[in-house]
C-alpha positions in Angstrom: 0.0 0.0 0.0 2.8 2.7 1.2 4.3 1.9 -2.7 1.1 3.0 -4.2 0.6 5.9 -1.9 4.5 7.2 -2.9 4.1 6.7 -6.4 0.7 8.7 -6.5 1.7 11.3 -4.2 5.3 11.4 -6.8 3.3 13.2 -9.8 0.7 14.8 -7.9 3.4 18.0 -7.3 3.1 18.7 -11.3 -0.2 19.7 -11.3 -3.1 20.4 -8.8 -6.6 19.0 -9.0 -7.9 22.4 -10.4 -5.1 22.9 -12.9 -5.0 19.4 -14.8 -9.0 20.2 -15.3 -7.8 23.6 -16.3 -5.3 21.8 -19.1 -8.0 19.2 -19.9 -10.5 21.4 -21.0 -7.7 23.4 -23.3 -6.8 20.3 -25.0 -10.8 19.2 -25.4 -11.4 22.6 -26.5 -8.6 22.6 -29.2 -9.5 19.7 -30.7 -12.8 20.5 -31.5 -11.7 23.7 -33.2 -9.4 21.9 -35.3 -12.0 19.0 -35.8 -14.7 21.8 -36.8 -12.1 23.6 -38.7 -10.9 20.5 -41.0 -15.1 20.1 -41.2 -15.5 23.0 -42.3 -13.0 23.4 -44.8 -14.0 19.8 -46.4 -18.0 20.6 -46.4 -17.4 24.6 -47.9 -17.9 24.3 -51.5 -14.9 26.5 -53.1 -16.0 26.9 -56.7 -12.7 28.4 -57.8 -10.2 30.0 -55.5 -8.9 33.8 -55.1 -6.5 33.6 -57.8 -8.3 31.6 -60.2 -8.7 35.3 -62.6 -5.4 36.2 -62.0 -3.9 33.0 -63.3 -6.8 32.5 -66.0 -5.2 36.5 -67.5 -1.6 35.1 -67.2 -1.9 32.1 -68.8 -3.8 33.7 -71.5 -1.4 36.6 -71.6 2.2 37.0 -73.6 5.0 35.1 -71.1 6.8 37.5 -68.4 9.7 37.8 -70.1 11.8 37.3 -73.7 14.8 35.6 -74.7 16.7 36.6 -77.2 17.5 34.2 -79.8 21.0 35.5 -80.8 22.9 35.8 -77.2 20.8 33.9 -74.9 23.2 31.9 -72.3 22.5 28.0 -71.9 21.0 28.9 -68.2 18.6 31.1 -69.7 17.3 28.7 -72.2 17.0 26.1 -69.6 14.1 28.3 -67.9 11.7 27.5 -70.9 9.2 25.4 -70.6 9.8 21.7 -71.6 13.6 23.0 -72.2 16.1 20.8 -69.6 20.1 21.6 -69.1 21.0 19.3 -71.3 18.9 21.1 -74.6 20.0 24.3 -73.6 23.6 23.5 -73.6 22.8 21.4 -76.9 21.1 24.6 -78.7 23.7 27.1 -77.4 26.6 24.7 -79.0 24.4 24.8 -82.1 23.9 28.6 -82.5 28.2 28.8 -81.7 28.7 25.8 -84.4 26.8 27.3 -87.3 27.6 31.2 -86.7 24.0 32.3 -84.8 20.4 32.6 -84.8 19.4 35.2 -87.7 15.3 34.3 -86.2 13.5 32.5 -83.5 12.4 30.0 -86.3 16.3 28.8 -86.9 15.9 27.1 -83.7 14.0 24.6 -85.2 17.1 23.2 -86.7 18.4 22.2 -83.5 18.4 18.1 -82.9 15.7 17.8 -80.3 13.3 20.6 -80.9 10.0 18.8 -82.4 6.8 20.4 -82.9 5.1 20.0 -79.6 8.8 22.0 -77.9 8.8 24.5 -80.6 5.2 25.4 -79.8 5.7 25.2 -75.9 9.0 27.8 -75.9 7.9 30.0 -79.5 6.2 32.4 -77.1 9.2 33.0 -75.1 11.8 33.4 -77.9 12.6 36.9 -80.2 15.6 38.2 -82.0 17.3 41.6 -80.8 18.3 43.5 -84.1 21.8 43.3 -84.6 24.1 45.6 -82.8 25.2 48.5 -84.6 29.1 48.9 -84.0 30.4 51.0 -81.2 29.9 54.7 -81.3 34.0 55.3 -82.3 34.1 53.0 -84.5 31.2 55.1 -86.5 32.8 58.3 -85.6 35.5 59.5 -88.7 39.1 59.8 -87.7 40.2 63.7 -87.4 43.4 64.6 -88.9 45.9 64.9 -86.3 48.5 66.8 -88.3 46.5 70.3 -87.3 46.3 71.6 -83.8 43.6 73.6 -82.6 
């Protein structure tokens, strides 16, 4: 009996009689919020969400940004959809191999790029005109024989 009455009287110190009802009826009353919360959510009927517009426009809307066909970097390319490391390296090697992209349609000669890629990553592909040379270079050279 005395090892019943020690063991009892061991745990008792943690909380009083008042206090472990106090911590019982927390506990009871959280999980009913989170049962009536998760009952809630499942018997709502959500017919589209918040962003449903916003994502309808963007999809339906010219991609965010451009590449440009001519001086893209492989780790650009590889941002496209459908496009992995591996073809971005392999178009970049083609564009250095066979002196550049004059238009977005020369991609199409790159091994790999079949109808269903080209119409995924057309959107996202343009050709900057080509760069004028620097100004100096345009500029004509001044005699230097006369001084001023």
């Amino acid at each position: 009996m005395r090892g019943k009455r020690s063991a009892r009287r061991r745990w008792t110190w943690v909380l009083r009689e008042m206090d472990r009802r106090s911590v019982a009826a927390c506990v009871l009353g959280a999980c009913v919020a989170i049962v009536g919360c998760v009952v809630w959510f499942e018997l709502t009927p959500f017919e589209s969400s918040p962003t449903a517009a916003l994502d309808d426009a963007f999809n339906d809307s010219l991609p965010l940004y451009q590449l440009d066909v001519r001086s893209a970097p492989w780790p650009e390319w590889a941002l496209l959809p459908g496009l992995g490391e591996g073809m971005a390296k392999r178009i970049c090697e083609h564009r250095e191999r066979h002196g550049g992209f004059q238009s977005p349609d020369d991609v199409r000669q790159v091994r790999g790029i079949g109808p269903k890629t080209w119409e995924r990553i057309r959107p996202y592909l343009h050709a900057a005109p080509a760069t004028s040379p620097p100004l100096d270079a345009r500029r004509p050279e001044r005699a230097s024989g006369k001084g001023t």
